[in-house]
Every structure is written in C-alpha cells, then in structure tokens.
C-alpha positions as CSV (number, residue, x, y, z in Angstrom):
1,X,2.6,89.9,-48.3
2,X,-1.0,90.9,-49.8
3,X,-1.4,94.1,-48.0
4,X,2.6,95.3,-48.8
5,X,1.5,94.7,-52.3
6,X,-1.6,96.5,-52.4
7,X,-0.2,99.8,-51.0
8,X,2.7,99.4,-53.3
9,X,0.0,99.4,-55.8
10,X,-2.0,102.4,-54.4
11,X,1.1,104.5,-54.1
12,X,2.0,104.0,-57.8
13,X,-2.0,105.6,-58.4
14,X,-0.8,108.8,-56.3
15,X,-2.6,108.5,-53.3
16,X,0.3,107.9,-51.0
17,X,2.4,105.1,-49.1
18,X,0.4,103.4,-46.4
19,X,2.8,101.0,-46.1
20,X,5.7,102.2,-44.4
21,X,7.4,106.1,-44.4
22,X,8.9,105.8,-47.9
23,X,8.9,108.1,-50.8
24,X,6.1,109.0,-53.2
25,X,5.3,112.8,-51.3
26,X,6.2,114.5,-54.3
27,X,3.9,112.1,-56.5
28,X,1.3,112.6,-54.1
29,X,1.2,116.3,-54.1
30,X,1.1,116.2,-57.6
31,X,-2.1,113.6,-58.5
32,X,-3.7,115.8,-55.2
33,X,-3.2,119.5,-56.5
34,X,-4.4,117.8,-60.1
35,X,-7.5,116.3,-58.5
36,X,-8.4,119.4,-56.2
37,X,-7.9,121.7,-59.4
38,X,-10.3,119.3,-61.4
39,X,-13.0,119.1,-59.0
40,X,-12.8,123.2,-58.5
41,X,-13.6,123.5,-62.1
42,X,-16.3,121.3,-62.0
43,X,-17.8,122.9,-58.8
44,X,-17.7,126.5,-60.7
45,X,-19.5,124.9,-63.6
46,X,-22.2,123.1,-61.3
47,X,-22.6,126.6,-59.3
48,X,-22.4,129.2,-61.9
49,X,-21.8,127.8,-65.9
50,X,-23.9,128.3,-68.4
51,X,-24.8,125.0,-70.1
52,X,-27.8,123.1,-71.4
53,X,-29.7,121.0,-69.3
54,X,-27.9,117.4,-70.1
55,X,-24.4,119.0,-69.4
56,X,-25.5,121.3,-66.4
57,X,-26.8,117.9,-65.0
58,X,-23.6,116.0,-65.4
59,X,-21.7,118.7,-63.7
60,X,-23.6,119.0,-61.0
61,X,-23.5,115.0,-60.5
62,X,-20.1,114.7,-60.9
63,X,-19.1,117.6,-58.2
64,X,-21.1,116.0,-56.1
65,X,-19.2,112.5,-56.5
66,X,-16.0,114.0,-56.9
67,X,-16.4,116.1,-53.8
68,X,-17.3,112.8,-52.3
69,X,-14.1,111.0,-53.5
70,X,-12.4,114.2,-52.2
71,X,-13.0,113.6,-49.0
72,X,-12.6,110.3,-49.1
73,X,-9.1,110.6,-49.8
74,X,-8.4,113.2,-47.5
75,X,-10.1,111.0,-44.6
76,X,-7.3,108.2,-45.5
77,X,-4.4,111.0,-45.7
78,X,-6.1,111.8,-42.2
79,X,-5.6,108.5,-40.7
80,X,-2.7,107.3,-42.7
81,X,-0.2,106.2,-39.6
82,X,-3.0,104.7,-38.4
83,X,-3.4,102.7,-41.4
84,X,0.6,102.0,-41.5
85,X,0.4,100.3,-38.1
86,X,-2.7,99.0,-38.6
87,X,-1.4,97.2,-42.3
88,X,1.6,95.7,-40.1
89,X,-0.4,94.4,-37.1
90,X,-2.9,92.4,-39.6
91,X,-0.3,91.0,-41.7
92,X,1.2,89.6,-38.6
93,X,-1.6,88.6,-37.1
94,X,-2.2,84.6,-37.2
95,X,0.6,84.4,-40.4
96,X,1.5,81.4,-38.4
97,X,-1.8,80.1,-38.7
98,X,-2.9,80.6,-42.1
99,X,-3.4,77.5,-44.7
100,X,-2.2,78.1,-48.0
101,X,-5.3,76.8,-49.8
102,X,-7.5,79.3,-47.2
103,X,-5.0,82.0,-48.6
104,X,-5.3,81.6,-52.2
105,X,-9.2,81.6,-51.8
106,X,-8.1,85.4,-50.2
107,X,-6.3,86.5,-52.8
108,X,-8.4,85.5,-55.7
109,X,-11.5,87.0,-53.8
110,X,-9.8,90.6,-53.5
111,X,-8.2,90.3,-57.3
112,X,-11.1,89.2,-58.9
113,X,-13.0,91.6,-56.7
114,X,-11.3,94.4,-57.9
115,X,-10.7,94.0,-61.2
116,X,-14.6,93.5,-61.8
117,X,-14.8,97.1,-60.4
118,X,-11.8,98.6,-62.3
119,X,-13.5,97.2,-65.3
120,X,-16.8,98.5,-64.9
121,X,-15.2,102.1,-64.1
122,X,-12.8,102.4,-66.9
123,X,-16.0,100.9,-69.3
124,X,-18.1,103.5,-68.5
125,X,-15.6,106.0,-68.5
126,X,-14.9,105.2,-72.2
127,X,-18.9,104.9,-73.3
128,X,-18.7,108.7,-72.0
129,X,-16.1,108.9,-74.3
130,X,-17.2,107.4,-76.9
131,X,-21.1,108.8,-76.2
132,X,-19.3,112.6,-76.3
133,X,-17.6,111.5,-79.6
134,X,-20.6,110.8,-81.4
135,X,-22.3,113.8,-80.2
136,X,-19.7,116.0,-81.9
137,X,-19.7,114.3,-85.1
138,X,-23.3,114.1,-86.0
139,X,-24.7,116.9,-84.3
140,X,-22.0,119.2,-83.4
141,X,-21.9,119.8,-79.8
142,X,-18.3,120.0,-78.5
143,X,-16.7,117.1,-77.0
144,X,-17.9,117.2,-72.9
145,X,-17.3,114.1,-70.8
146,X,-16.4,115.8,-67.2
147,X,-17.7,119.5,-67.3
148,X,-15.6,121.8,-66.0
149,X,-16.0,125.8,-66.1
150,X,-13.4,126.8,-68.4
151,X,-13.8,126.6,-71.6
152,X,-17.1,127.7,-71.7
153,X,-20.3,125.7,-74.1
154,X,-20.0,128.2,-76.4
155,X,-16.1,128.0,-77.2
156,X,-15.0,126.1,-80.4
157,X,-11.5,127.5,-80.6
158,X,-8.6,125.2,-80.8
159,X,-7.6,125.3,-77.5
160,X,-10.8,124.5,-76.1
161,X,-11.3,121.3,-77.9
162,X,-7.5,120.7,-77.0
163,X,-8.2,121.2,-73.3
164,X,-11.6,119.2,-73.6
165,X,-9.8,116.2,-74.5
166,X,-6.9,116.6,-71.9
167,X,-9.7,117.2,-69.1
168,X,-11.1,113.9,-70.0
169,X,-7.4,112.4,-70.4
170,X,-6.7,113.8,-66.9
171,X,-10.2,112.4,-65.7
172,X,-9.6,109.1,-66.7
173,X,-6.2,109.2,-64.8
174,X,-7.8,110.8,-62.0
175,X,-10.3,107.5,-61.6
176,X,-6.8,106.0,-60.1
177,X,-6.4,107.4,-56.9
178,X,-10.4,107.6,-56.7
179,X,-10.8,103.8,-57.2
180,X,-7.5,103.6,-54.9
181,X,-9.5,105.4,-52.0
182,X,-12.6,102.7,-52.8
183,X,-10.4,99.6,-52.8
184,X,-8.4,100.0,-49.9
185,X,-11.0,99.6,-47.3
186,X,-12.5,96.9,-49.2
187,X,-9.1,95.1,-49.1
188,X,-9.2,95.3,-45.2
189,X,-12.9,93.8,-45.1
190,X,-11.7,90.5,-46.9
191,X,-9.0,90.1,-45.2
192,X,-10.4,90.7,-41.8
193,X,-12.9,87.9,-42.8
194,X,-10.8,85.2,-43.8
195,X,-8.5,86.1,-40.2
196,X,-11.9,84.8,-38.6
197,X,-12.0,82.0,-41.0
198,X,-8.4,80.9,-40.2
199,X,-9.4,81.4,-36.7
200,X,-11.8,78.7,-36.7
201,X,-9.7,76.4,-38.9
202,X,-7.2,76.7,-36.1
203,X,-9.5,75.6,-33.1
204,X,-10.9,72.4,-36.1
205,X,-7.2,71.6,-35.9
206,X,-6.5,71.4,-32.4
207,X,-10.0,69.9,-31.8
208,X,-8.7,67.0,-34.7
209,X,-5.4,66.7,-33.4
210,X,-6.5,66.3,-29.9
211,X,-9.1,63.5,-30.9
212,X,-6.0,61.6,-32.6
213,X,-3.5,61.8,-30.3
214,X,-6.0,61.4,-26.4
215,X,-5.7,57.7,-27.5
216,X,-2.6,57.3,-27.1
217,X,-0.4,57.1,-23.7
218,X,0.9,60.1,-23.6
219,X,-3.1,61.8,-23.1
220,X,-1.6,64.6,-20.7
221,X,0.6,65.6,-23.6
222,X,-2.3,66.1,-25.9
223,X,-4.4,68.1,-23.4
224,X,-1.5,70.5,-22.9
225,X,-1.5,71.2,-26.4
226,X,-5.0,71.5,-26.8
227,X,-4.9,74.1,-23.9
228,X,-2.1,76.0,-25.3
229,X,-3.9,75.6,-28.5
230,X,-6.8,77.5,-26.9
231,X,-5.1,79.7,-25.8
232,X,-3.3,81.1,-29.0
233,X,-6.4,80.6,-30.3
234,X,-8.3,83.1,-27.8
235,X,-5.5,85.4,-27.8
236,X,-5.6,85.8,-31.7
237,X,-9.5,86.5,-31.3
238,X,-8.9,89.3,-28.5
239,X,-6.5,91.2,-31.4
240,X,-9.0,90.5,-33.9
241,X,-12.0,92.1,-31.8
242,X,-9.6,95.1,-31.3
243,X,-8.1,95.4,-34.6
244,X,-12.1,95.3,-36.3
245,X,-12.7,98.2,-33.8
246,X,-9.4,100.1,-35.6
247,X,-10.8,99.3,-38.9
248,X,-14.3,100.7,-38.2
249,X,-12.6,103.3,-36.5
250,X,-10.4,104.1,-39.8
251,X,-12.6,103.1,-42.8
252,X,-16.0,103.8,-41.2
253,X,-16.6,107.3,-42.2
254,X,-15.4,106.0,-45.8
255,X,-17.6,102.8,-46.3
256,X,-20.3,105.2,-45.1
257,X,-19.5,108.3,-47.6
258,X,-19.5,105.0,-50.2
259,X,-22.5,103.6,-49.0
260,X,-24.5,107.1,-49.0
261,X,-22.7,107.8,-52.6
262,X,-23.4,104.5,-54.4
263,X,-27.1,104.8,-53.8
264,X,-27.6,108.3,-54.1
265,X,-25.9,108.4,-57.8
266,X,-27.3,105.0,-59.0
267,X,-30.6,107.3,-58.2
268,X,-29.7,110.2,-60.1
269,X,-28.4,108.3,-63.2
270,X,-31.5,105.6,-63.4
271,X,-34.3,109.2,-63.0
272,X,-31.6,111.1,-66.0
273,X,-32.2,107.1,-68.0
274,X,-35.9,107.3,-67.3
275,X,-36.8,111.1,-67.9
276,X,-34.7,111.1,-71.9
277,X,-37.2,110.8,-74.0
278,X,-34.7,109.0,-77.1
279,X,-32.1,106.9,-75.9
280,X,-29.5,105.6,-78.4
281,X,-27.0,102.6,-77.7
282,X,-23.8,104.4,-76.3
283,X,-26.0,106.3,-74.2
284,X,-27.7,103.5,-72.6
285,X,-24.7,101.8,-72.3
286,X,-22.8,104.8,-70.5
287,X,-25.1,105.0,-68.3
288,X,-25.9,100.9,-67.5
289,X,-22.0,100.7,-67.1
290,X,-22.3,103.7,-64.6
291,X,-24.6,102.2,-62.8
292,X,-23.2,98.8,-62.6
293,X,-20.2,99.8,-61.4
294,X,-21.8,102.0,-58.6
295,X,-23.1,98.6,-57.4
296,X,-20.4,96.7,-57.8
297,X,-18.7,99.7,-55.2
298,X,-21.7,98.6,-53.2
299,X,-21.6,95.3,-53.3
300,X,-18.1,94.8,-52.4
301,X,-18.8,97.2,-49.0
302,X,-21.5,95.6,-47.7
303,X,-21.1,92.1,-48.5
304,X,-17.7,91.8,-47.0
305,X,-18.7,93.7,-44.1
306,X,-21.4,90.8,-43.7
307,X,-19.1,88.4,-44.4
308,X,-17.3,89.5,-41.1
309,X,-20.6,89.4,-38.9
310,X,-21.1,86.2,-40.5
311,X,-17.2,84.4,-40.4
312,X,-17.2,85.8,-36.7
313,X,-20.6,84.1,-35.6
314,X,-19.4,80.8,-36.5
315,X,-16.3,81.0,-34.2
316,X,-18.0,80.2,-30.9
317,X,-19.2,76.7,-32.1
318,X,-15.9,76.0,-33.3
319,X,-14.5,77.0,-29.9
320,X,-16.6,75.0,-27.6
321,X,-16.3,71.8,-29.9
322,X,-12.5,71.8,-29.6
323,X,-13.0,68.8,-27.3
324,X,-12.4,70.4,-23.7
325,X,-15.4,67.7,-22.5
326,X,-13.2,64.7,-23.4
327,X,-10.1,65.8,-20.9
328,X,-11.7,64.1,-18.0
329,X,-9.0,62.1,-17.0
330,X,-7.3,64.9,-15.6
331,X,-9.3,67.0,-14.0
332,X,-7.2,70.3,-13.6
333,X,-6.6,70.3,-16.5
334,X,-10.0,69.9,-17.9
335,X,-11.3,72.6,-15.5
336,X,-8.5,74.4,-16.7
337,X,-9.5,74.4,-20.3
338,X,-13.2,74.5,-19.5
339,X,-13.1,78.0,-17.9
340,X,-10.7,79.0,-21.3
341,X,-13.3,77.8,-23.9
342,X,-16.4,79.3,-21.7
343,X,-14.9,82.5,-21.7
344,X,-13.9,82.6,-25.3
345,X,-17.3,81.0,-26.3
346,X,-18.8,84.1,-24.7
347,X,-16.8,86.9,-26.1
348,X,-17.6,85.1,-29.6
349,X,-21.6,84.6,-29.3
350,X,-21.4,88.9,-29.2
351,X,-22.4,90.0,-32.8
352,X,-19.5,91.9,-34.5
353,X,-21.6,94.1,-36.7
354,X,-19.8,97.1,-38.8
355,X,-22.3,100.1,-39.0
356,X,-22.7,103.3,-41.6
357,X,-22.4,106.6,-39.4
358,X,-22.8,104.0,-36.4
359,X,-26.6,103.5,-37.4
360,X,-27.0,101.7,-40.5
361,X,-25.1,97.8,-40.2
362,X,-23.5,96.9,-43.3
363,X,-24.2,93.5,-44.7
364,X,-25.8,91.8,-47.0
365,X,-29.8,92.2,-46.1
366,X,-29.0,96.2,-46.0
367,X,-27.5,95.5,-49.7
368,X,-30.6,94.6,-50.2
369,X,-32.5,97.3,-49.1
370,X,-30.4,99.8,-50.6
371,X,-30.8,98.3,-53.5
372,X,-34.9,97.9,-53.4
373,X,-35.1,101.2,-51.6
374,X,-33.5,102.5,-54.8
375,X,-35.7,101.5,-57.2
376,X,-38.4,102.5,-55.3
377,X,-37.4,105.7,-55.3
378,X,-36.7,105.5,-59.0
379,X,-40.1,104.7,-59.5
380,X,-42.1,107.2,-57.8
381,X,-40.3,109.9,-59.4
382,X,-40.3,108.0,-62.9
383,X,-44.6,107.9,-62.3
C-alpha cells in the first residue's frame, strides 16, 4: 500500500513510525537530539555571534527556518496516533473501489512530486557548498554553509575547519527528516484527491451499468444495484467529509507553518539577491535553487489542497446523473433512490475548502497571490 510505504520511508529519515507502533524510537531520538542541537547553535549565532553581514544574515534565516521545521516536526510527533489511525482508515477507505489506471496516475503524481522537491533541496544545498568552497579558496574566508556559534569567524584551527565541514555533513542529513515533515502532509493531500476522484468514477459506473442492464428483463435487479450502489457510494463520501476534517485537523497547523515559511523566505532570499551588489554564478545559482525549491514546497501545498475543493465539487453532478430518473417503472423504488441521491447531491454542492490558520483557503488562486504578493514585496523594498 502507498501510504505503508511512505512512512516506511519517513521512518528510515528519523522522524518516526506513523505507520503502526514498531521500532525506530531509538533512531528517532537520535536524528531529534541531532537536529535540536543544530538549530541551538544556530539560534546562538543569530542572537549573539559575531560575523560579517552575509554570514550574520544566513544565520539569522536559517534559525528562523529551522525553528520552523522544528516545530513542524514536533506538531507531527504531537499528533502521531492520530496520524497512525488516520493512515489505516484512508488506505481502507474505497480500496474496493479504486481502478488501477486511476491508481497509477496517484502514485506517479506523489513520486514525481516529490522527487522534484528532493531535487531542488539537495541542489541548493550543494551550490551552498560549492558557493562556500569557492569562497575559501580564492579569498580565504572559512568554509560556512549553516552558521552555527561554535567555532567562531575568526577560528582557522584544524578543528574548526573539521567541524565546519561535519556541520554541513550533518546539515545535509538533517534536510531528511525536514523534507520528511514537508512530504508527509502533501502525501495525504493527493491522496485524499484522487479518493474523491474514485468516488465519482464509482457513481459513472453504476450510472453505466444501470443504463446497460434497465433494458433487459430483469429491470428490478438493476435498480437494486444501482440503489445499493448509491448507497456505498454515499456512505464512502460521509467518511471522506470526516476523514478531510481529521486531515485539516492534523496537517493544518503544518501546511500553514509551510505556507507562512515558503513565502516569507523566498522574500528574504530574492531582497539578499537584489541588495548584492556583484553576483557570480554559484551564487546566483544557490540562491535561484533556494528559491525554487521554496516554491516547489508551495506549490505542492496549495495546489493539492485545490485539487480537493475542486475533485470534491465535481461529485454532486456525478451523483444526481447516476440515472435515479430512469427507475420509473417501479415507483418505490425510484422514490427510494430519489430521496438517496437528493441528499447526497446536497452534502456534495457544500464547498470543501482547506484553510491556513482557518483564514486563508489553500488552492490554487491563493498560490497565486502568494506568489504576486511576493514579488511585490520584493519590489518595493528592491526600489
């Protein structure tokens, strides 16, 4: 199953099972005490290091991201039996219903997803590298990619320039579990999305089957089936209204914190692009990459939270043409049927919109106007 293989995936990044109540505490304690101890270092050197003005910048950024991330993960420790039951009521959820072709359009939507995030991440995470690299040979700074407040500008010994490197070493294992705490809710957007899209598939079915077979003698056969076909059909979309509500309950604080983060960063990094007065290539690049990747993170949010309000918008049309009209030969049963798909048609005409701190809806026109409002703010300060 998808989700049993993504949390086997996030466990092996450190961030725990949210699967089932298996092992991995130790590991998790470990990447978590790592992390906490990385992100105190940088929050000394944002509060009280003394560094020049390009490294006293990145270290105040990156506390404030990392801080983010922080929470992030402990927000998902928070809730993580409700994630467990949450991960084995979706997977069971309509697994009779799903179409193999619908299911493959899932998975390559969520792997390709993804990956084009990891990517971006780990690309800008080695132009920082490679930027830092430069830096030392030609002008002979020492080698800073995350800043943390030991050892200090000023230290060229060879254990500072040892622990530089392993800082960033640790940093770019650290991206795991951060990326871990991104994905997963992501995961739980696309999939919630394509249970509305098998949803409808499933009342096209009935609706098909029930045109083919009301010809035939045996009508009051086919109307039973439609009806019972109804209601599975209404009954899968009364879990899925209540198992969205558990999601936003879950990951809303999360796509939020990711929402407020993307935007706020890409800000920061496109002002520190603008203000430079030289800007060579691995510079530019780390910083493009950074940015990309920080709308990528957005991207992913909003657009699958659309695609949710969107997917669920289409259901009540595919409910009411199921073909209850076309049961008149029996009329109990078409009354029957009737009051079913009225009912359902009205639960699904109600908008299912996911919201940012239960103000701001997430979907595509507000990925949008993230993204203008972003650049406009990158203007002003850049006139």
């Amino acid at each position: 199953m998808l989700l049993m293989k993504v949390c086997r995936l996030i466990n092996y990044t450190g961030l725990g099972n949210y699967w089932n109540e298996g092992s991995g505490n130790c590991y998790l304690t470990i990447s978590l005490s790592a992390y906490i101890i990385m992100v105190l270092l940088e929050n000394l050197a944002a509060c009280f290091g003394d560094f020049p003005k390009v490294e006293k910048n990145s270290a105040v950024m990156f506390s404030v991201i990392h801080n983010t991330v922080l929470a992030k993960m402990f927000l998902l420790l928070y809730y993580k039996k409700s994630i467990r039951k949450l991960n084995i009521e979706m997977a069971e959820l309509g697994a009779d219903m799903e179409d193999d072709v619908i299911m493959n359009k899932q998975h390559k939507k969520i792997k390709y997803g993804l990956l084009l995030y990891f990517v971006s991440v780990y690309l800008s995470l080695l132009a920082y590298g490679v930027d830092s690299l430069r830096k030392c040979v030609t002008e002979g700074t020492p080698f800073y990619t995350v800043v943390t407040y030991y050892p200090g500008y000023d230290s060229t010994t060879y254990v500072a320039s040892v622990l530089r490197v392993f800082f960033y070493m640790t940093w770019l294992y650290m991206m795991l579990p951060m990326m871990a705490a991104d994905c997963l809710p992501i995961v739980h957007l696309i999939i919630m999305a394509y249970k509305f899209i098998t949803l409808c598939n499933h009342f096209k079915k009935i609706s098909k089957e029930f045109r083919r077979n009301k010809t035939n003698t045996r009508k009051e056969s086919a109307i039973l089936k439609l009806k019972l076909g109804c209601m599975q059909g209404i009954l899968m979309h009364r879990k899925l209204n209540l198992l969205l509500k558990e999601v936003n309950r879950v990951f809303g604080m999360i796509m939020s914190l990711q929402v407020c983060e993307s935007s706020a960063v890409a800000v920061l990094l496109l002002l520190r692009l603008a203000i430079s007065p030289r800007q060579n290539v691995t510079d530019a690049i780390m910083t493009y990459t950074f940015v990309t990747s920080l709308f990528i993170l957005l991207a992913l949010n909003l657009w699958n939270a659309g695609e949710i309000t969107y997917q669920a918008s289409l259901l009540s049309f595919d409910i009411y043409s199921c073909g209850w009209h076309l049961c008149d030969s029996f009329p109990q049963h078409q009354k029957d049927v009737k009051h079913l798909v009225l009912v359902s048609t009205a639960q699904a005409q109600k908008s299912l919109i996911l919201k940012a701190f239960a103000i701001q809806e997430l979907s595509y026109a507000t990925f949008v106007s993230v993204a203008r409002l972003t650049y406009s703010i990158f203007a002003v300060f850049y006139k």
